[in-house]
Structure formats: C-alpha cells, structure tokens
KOLTORNU-385679 format. One record per residue (C-alpha): x, y, z; residue in three letters; residue number from 1. Coordinates in steps of 0.05 Angstrom, whole numbers, plus 5000, padded with zeros to 4 digits. Example, Ala and Ser with C-alpha at 12.3 -4.5 7.8 and 13.67 -1.06 7.14 Angstrom:
residues 2
@east:5246	north:4910	up:5156	vovo:ALA	domar:1
@east:5273	north:4979	up:5143	vovo:SER	domar:2
END
This chain:
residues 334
@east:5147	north:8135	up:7565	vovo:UNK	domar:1
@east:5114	north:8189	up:7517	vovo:UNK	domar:2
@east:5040	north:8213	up:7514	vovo:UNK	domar:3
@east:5031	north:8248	up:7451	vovo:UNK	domar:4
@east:4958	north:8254	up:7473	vovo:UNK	domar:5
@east:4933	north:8320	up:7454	vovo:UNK	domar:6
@east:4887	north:8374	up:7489	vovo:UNK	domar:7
@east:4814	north:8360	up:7457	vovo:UNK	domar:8
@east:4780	north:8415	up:7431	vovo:UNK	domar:9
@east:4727	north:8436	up:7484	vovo:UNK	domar:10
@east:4653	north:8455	up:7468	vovo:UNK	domar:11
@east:4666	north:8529	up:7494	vovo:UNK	domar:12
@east:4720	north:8536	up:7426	vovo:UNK	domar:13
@east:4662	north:8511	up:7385	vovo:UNK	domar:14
@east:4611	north:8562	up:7421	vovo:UNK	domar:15
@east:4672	north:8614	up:7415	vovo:UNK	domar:16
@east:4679	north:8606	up:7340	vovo:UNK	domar:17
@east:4604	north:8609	up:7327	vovo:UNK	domar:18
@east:4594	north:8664	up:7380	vovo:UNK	domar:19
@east:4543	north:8618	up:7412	vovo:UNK	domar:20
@east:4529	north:8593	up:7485	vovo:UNK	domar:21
@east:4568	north:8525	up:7501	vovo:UNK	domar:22
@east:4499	north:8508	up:7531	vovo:UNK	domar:23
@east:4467	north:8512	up:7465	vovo:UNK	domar:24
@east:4528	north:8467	up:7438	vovo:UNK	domar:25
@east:4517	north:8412	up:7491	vovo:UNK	domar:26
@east:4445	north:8415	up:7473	vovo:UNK	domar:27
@east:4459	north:8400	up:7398	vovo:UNK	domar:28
@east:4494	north:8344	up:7412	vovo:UNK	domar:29
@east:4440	north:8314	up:7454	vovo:UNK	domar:30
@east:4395	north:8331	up:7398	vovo:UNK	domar:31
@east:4407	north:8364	up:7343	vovo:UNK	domar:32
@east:4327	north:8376	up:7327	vovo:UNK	domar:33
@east:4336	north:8419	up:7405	vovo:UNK	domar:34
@east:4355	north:8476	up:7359	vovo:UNK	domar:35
@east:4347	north:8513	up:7300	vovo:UNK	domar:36
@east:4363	north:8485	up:7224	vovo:UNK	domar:37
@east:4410	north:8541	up:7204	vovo:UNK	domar:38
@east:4448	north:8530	up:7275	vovo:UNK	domar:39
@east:4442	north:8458	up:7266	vovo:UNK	domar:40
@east:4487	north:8462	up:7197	vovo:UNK	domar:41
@east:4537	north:8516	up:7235	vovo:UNK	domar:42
@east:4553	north:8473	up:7297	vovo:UNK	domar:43
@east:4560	north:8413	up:7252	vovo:UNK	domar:44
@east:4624	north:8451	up:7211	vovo:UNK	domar:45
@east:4647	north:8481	up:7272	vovo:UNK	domar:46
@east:4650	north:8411	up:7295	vovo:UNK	domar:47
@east:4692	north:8385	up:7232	vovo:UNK	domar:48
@east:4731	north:8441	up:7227	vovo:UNK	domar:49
@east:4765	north:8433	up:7296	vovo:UNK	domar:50
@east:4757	north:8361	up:7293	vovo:UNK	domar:51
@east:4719	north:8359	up:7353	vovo:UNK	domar:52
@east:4717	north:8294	up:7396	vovo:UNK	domar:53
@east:4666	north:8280	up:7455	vovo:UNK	domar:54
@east:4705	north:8247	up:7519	vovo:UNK	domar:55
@east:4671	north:8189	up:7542	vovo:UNK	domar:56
@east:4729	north:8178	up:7592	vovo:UNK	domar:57
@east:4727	north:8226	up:7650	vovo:UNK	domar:58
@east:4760	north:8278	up:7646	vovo:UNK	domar:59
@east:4819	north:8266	up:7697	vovo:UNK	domar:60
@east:4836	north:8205	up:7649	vovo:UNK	domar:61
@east:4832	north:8245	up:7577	vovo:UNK	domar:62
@east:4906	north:8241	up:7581	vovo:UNK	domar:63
@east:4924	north:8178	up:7613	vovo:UNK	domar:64
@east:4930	north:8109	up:7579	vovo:UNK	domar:65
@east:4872	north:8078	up:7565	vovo:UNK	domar:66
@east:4905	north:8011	up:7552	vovo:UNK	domar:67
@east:4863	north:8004	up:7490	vovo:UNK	domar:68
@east:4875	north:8016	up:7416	vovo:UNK	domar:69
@east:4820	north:8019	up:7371	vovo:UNK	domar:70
@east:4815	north:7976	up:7300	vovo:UNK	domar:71
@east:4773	north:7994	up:7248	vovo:UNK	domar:72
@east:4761	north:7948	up:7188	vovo:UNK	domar:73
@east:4716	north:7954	up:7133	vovo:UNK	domar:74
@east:4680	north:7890	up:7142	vovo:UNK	domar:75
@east:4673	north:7836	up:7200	vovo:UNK	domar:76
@east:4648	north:7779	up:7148	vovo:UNK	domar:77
@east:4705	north:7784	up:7106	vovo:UNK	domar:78
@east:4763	north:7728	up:7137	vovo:UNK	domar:79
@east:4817	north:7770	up:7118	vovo:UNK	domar:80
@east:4804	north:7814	up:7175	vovo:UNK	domar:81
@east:4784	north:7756	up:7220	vovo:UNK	domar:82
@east:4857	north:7729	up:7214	vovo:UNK	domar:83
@east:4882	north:7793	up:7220	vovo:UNK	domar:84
@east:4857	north:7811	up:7284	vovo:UNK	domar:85
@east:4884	north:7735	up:7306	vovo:UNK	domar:86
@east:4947	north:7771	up:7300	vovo:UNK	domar:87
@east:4937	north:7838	up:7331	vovo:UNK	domar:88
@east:4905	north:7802	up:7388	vovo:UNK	domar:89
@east:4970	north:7766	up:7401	vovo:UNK	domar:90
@east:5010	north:7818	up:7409	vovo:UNK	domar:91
@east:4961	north:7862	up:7448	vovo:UNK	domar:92
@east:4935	north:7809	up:7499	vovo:UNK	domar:93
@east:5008	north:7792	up:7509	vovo:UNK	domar:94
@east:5019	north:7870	up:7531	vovo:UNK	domar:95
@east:4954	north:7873	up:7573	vovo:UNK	domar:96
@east:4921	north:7912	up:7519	vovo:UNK	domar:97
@east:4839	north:7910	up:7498	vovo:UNK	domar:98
@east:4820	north:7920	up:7433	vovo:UNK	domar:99
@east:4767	north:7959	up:7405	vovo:UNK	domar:100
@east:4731	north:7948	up:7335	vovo:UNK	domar:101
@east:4690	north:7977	up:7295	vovo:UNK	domar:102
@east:4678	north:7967	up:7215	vovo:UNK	domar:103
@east:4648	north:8011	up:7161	vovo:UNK	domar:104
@east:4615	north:7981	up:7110	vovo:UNK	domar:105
@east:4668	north:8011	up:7065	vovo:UNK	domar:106
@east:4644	north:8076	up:7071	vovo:UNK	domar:107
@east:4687	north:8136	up:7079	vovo:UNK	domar:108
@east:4626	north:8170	up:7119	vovo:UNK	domar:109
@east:4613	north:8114	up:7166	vovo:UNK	domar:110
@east:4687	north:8117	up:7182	vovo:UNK	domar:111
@east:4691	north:8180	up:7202	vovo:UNK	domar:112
@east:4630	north:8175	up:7246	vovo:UNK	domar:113
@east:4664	north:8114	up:7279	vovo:UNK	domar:114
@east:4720	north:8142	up:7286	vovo:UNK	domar:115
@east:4697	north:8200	up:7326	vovo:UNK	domar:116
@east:4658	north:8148	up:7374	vovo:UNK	domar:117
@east:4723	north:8105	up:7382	vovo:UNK	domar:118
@east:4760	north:8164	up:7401	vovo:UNK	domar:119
@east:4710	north:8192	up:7448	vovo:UNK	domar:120
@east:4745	north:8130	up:7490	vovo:UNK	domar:121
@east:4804	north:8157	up:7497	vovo:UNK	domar:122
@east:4847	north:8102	up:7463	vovo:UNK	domar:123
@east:4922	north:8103	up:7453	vovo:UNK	domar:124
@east:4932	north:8083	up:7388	vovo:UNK	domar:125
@east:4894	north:8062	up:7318	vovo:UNK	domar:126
@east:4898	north:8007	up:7265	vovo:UNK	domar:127
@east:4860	north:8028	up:7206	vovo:UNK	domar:128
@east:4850	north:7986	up:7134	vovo:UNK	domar:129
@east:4825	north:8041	up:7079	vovo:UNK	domar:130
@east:4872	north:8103	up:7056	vovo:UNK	domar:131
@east:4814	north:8148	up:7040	vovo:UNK	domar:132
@east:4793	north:8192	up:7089	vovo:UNK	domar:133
@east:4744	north:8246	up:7097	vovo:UNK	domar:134
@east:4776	north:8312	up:7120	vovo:UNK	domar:135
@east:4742	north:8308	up:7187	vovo:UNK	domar:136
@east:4768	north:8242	up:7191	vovo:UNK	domar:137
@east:4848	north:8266	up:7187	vovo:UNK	domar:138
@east:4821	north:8326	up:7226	vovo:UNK	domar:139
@east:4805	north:8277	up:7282	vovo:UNK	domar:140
@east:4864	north:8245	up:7281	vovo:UNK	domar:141
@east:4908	north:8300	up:7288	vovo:UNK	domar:142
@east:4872	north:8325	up:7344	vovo:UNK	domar:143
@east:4873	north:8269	up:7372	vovo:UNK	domar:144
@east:4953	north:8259	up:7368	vovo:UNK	domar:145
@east:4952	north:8181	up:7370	vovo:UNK	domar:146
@east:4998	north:8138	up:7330	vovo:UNK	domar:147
@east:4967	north:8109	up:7273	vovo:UNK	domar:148
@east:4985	north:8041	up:7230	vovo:UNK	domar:149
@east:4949	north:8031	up:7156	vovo:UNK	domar:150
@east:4953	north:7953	up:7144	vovo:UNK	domar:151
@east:4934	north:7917	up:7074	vovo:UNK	domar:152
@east:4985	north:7961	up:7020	vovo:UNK	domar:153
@east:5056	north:7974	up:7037	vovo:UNK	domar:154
@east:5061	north:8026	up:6965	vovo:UNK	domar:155
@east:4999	north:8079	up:6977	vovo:UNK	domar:156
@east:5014	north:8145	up:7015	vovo:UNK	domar:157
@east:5000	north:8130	up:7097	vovo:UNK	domar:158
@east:4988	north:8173	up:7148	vovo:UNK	domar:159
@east:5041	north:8151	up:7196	vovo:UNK	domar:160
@east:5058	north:8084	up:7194	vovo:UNK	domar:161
@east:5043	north:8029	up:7148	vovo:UNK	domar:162
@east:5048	north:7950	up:7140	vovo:UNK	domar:163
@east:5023	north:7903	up:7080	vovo:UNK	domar:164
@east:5035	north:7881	up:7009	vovo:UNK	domar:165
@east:5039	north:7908	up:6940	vovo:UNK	domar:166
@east:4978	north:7898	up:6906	vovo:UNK	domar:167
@east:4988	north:7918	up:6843	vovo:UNK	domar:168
@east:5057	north:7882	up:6830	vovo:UNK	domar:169
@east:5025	north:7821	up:6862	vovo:UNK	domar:170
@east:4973	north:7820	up:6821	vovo:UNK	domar:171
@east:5012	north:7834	up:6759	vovo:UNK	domar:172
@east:5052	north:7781	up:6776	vovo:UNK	domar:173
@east:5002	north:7730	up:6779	vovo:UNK	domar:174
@east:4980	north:7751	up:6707	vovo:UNK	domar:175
@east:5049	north:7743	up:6681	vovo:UNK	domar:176
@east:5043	north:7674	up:6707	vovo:UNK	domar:177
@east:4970	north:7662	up:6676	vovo:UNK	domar:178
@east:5002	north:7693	up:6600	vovo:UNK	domar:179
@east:5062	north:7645	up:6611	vovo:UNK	domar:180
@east:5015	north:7584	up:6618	vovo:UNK	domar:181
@east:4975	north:7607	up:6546	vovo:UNK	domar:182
@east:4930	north:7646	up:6569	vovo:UNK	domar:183
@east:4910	north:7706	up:6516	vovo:UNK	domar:184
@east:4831	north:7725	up:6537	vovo:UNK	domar:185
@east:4836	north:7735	up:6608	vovo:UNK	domar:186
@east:4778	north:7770	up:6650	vovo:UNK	domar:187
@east:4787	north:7806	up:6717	vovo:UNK	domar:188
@east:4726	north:7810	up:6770	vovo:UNK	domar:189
@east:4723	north:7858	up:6817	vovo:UNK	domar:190
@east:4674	north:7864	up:6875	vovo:UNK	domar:191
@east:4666	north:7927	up:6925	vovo:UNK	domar:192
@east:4711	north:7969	up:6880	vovo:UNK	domar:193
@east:4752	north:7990	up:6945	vovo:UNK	domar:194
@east:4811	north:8020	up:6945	vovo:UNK	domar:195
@east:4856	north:7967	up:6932	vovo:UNK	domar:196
@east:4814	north:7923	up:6879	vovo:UNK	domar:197
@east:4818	north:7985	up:6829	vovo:UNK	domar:198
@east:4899	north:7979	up:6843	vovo:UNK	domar:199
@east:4904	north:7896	up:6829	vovo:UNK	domar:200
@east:4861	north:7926	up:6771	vovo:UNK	domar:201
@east:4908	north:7967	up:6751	vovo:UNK	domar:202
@east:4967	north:7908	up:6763	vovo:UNK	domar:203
@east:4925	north:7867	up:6716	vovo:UNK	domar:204
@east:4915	north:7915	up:6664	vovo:UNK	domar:205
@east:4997	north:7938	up:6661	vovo:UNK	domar:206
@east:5012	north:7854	up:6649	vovo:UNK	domar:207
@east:4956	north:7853	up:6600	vovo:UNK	domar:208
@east:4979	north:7911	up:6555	vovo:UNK	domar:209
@east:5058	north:7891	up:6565	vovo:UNK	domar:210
@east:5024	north:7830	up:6530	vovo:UNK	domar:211
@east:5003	north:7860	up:6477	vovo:UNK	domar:212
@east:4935	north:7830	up:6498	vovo:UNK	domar:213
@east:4861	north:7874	up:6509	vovo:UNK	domar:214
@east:4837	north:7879	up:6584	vovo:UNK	domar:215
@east:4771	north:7870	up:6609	vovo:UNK	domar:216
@east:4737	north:7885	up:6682	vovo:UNK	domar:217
@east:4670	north:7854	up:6703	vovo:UNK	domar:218
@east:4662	north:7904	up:6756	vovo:UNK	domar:219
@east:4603	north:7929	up:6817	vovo:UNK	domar:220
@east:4607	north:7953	up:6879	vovo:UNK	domar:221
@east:4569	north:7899	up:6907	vovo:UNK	domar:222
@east:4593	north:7849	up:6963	vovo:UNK	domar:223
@east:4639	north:7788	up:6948	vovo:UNK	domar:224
@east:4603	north:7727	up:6948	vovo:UNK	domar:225
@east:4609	north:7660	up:6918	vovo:UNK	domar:226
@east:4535	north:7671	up:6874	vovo:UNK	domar:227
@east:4569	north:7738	up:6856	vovo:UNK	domar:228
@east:4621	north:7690	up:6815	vovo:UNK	domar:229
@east:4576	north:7649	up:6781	vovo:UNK	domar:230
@east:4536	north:7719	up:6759	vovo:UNK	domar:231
@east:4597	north:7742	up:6732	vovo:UNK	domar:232
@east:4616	north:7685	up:6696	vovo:UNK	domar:233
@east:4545	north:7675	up:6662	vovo:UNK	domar:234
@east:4559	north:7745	up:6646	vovo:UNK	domar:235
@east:4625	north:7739	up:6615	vovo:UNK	domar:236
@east:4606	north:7671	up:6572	vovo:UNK	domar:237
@east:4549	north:7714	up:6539	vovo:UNK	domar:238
@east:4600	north:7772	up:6526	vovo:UNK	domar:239
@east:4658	north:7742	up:6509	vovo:UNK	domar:240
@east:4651	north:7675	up:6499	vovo:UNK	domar:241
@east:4723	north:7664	up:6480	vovo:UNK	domar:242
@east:4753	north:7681	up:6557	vovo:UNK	domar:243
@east:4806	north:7629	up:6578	vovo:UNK	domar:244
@east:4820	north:7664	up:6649	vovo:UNK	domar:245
@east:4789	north:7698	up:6702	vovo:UNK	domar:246
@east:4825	north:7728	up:6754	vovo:UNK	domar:247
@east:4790	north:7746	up:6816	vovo:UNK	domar:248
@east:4801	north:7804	up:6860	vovo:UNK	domar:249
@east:4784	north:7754	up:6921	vovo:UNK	domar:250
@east:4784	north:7679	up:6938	vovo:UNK	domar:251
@east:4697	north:7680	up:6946	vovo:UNK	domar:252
@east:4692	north:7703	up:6876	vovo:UNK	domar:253
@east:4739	north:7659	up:6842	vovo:UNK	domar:254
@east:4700	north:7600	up:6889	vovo:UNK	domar:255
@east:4636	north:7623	up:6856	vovo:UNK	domar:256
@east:4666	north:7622	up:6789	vovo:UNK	domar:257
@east:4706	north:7549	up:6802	vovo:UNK	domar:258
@east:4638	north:7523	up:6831	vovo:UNK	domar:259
@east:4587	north:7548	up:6774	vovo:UNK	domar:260
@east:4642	north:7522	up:6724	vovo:UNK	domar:261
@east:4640	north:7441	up:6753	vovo:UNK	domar:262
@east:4562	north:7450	up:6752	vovo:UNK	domar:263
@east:4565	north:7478	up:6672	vovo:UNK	domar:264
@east:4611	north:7419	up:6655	vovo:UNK	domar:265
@east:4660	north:7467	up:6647	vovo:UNK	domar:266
@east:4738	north:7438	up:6644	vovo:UNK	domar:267
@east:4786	north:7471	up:6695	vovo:UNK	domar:268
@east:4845	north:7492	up:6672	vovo:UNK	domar:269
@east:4839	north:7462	up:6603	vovo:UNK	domar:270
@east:4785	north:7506	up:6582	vovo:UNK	domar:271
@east:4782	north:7571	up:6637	vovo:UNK	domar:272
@east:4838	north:7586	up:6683	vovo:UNK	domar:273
@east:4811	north:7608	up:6751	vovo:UNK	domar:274
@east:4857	north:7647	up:6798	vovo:UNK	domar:275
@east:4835	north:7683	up:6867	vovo:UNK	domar:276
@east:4871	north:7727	up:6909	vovo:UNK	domar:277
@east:4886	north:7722	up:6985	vovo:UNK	domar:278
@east:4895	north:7643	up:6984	vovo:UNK	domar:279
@east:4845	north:7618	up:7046	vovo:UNK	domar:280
@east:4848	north:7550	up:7053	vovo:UNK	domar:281
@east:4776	north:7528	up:7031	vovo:UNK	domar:282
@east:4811	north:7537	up:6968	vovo:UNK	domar:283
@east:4865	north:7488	up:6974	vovo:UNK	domar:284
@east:4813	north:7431	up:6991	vovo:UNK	domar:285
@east:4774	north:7438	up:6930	vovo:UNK	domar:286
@east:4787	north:7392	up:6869	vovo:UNK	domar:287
@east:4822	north:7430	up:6823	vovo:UNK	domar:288
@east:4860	north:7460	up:6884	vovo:UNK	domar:289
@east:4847	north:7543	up:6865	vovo:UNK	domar:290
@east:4905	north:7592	up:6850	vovo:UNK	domar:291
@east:4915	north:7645	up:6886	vovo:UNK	domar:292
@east:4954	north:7693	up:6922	vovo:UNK	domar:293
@east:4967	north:7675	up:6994	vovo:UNK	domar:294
@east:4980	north:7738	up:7034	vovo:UNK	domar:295
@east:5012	north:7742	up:7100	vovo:UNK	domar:296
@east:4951	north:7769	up:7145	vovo:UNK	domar:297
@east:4965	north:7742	up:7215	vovo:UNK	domar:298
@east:5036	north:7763	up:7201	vovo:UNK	domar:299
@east:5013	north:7837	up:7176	vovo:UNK	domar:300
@east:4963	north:7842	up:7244	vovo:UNK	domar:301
@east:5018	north:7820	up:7299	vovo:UNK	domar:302
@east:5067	north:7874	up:7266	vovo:UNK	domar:303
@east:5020	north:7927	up:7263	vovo:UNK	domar:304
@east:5005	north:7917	up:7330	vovo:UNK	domar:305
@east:5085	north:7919	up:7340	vovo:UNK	domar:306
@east:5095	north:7982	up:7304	vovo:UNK	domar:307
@east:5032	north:8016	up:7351	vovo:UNK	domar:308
@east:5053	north:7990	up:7417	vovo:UNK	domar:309
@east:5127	north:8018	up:7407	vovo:UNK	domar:310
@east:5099	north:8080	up:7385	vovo:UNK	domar:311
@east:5049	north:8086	up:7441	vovo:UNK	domar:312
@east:5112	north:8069	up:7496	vovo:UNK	domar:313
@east:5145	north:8127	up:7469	vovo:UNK	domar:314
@east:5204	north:8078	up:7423	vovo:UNK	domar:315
@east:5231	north:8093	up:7358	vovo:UNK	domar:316
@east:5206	north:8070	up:7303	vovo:UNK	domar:317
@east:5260	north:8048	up:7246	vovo:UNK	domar:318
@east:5212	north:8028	up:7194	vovo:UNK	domar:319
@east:5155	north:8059	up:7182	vovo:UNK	domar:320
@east:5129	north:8029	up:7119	vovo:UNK	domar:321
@east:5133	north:7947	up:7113	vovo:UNK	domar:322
@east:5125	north:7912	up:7061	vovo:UNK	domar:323
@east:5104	north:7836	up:7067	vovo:UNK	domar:324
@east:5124	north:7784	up:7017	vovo:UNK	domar:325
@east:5062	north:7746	up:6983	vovo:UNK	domar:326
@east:5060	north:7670	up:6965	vovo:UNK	domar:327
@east:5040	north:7647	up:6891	vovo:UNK	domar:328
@east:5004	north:7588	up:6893	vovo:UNK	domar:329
@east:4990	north:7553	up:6829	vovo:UNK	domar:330
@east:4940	north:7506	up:6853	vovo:UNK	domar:331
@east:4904	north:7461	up:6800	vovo:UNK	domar:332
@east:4868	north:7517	up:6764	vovo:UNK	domar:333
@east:4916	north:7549	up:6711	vovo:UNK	domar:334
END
C-alpha cells in the first residue's frame, strides 16, 4: 500500500522565509488584524507561495489514512452533482470511506479557500469539477501529494486523472441533428458561463459555421433557472424574431424556455425547436417530451471514485483519462 502523503510545509519555513518569529505566524492566522498591514500582505504570499496547509488532524496522523476523500463541486442545487455524488457514494461507502464536500459558487477564489480547509483534514484523495485553478490552488495540491480525479470533460488538460464527456463534440452533435431536422436560425443560451458552457459554445458555433449558417449566444453569468429561460426567450423574440431553435446549455433553461413557449401559444417543434443538455427526467414527462443530451453522471461519479481509491491503495492506474459516451434523445421538441 503507498502513501504519497507529503511533509506539510510548517509555520517555522513561513517565519524562515520572511525572517519573522513562527509566533508571530501562528498569531496571523488566528487573526490577521493581530499584526501589522504590511506583515499581513507578506505572510499571506509566503503562505501561497509554499502552499501552506493548516493540520486539523493531529499531528501523529498527518500521514496516516484518513479514510476520507474530499469532493468539491461548484454547486449543491444543481442535480447533476446530486447524482453524481449517488455514485461516488457507492463506491466509497462500499470501501468504508466518508466523504467530504464542499462547493464554490463557481468561483476560482472560493475554491482555493476550500480547498485549503478540506485539506487541513488530512484526506487521502480529491474529486474536483472545474479545470481552472488559482496558482495557490495547484500549489496546494502538490504539497499536499494526493491523487486527484477531474470529472465532467474527458478532452481539457487534467491534473492527474480525469473521467467525463466531450462537450464540445456532444454539443456539436446535437446541432447537426437540429440543422438536419430544418433548422437554419438557431439560438444558444448559456447560463454561469463556466468552463464548460463556453466549450458546448464553441461545439455549437463549429456546426453552425460548417452550416454555412450565423451563430448567436444569449449569454450571463447568472444562475440556471427555469425564469432565466423564459427571460431569454422574451429576449430573443424581440431580437430576432425569426429563431427556429434554441439550444440550451442545461435542461432548467430549455424548461424555462419549453414552459414560457406553451404559455405564449407558442407551437413546439413546428415553430421553435427546444433542445437541453444533461437529459434529467423532469424533461421526459413533459408534453412535448424535451431533447436533450443525457449524460452518464452516476456512471462518471462511481468511476471517479474507482480511479481515486486505486490510486490512494497504491494500484496502477491504466487509464487515466475516460471518456463517457452521451445519449441523444430526440424527445418531442425538434
């Protein structure tokens, strides 16, 4: 069995590289108002630079197994990451393992903060969702010398190991399907404007132009939400009156959109084709059932869970990247 655990950087290295007491390091990170503004700013990038993580595990344990891994997802409304911790959790209770969550908002920032407090834990191993990290963040995590798996995208760069789908060709895909049907003024929505919504933007946009046809993006970094469909769609009728299809970068938005249609007296397909992405199956008991993209998140949780246990019991690893096939499912709405 391995323990890739590393030795955590200590307070006396960050008192060493500033050529200040550890006392007056320990008493920073009680308070940070207990001393001065300039020394405040100092500590604080002494801190990032050596990735420094506080040990809330004694320290006889800071090397042992903590029989935990920690998960970190960007939001704890969202189902996708409801039914993907469904499938970590069966793989990790199986194994005797607890798990550990924290989200973060989508924010880069509030990861790294999290991150620091999950590792202060001591876990063995992390699942995380985004692939943009702050450079404390990676700093963290290499100091930390636990595996990591990056779940939802099986094409971006990862840091270790990987397991999801391809967004962009999924997305593309779906468009294809959408031309195919007659389709010529078709709309994509995007909420959040994470990571992988500007990449199914960029799916939609390559099927567009290979068209020969103009794309256009409602976009915000606002929430998903059903009422953030019909917005969009009041939007798009007064801009472009002539769409025929809207493609949504999630199933709540293309909801919002299918819902505000029926109350318009608006005909789907016959006069806008709505598609969603994720395929939850709220959408396949409406009436038109909606189209979307069913992808494989229980599946996508129990393997990344898989991937980290192996990892953590010191086993080899033969794929590091997976990539999970996606379901197209035409529904009633195109």
């Amino acid at each position: 069995m391995s323990n890739n655990k590393r030795r955590r950087t200590s307070l006396q290295e960050i008192a060493n590289l500033i050529g200040i007491s550890k006392m007056t390091v320990s008493r920073f990170l009680r308070d940070p108002n207990l001393v001065s503004k300039p020394l405040q700013l100092q500590i604080s990038a002494a801190i990032d630079k050596l990735g420094y993580i506080p040990n809330k595990a004694p320290d006889m344990l800071s090397n042992a197994k903590s029989n935990a891994i920690g998960i970190v997802f960007p939001s704890l409304t969202n189902q996708v990451f409801a039914d993907i911790l469904k499938g970590i959790e069966m793989v990790t209770d199986a194994s005797g393992y607890q798990t550990m969550i924290t989200h973060t908002g989508y924010s880069a920032e509030k990861e790294e903060s999290r991150l620091r407090s999950l590792l202060s834990y001591n876990i063995d191993g992390l699942i995380l969702t985004e692939r943009t990290h702050t450079p404390a963040t990676l700093k963290m995590i290499e100091m930390a010398g636990v595996p990591v798996v990056e779940i939802m995208d099986s094409v971006s760069p990862c840091l270790d190991m990987a397991v999801g789908f391809d967004n962009f060709t999924a997305t593309r895909n779906m468009i294809d399907k959408m031309i195919d049907k007659g389709r010529r003024n078709i709309v994509y929505f995007s909420a959040r404007q994470d990571q992988r919504s500007i990449i199914r933007q960029q799916g939609y946009e390559k099927a567009m132009e290979e068209a020969g046809l103009t794309p256009r993006t409602l976009a915000t970094k606002e929430a998903s939400s059903y009422e953030l469909g019909a917005r969009f769609l009041h939007q798009i009728l007064k801009e472009f009156p002539c769409v025929d299809g809207i493609f949504s970068t999630n199933d709540d938005l293309a909801l919002g959109v299918l819902l505000e249609c029926q109350r318009l007296h608006i005909d789907v397909p016959k006069k806008i084709a709505i598609v969603g992405f994720h395929g939850h199956k709220i959408g396949q008991y409406m009436n038109p059932k909606l189209a979307s993209i069913h992808t494989p998140r229980i599946e996508m949780g129990k393997i990344a869970a898989e991937l980290l246990l192996k990892r953590i019991n010191g086993e080899k690893v033969e794929q590091k990247v997976i990539d999970l096939p996606v379901e197209y499912l035409d529904g009633e709405s195109i």
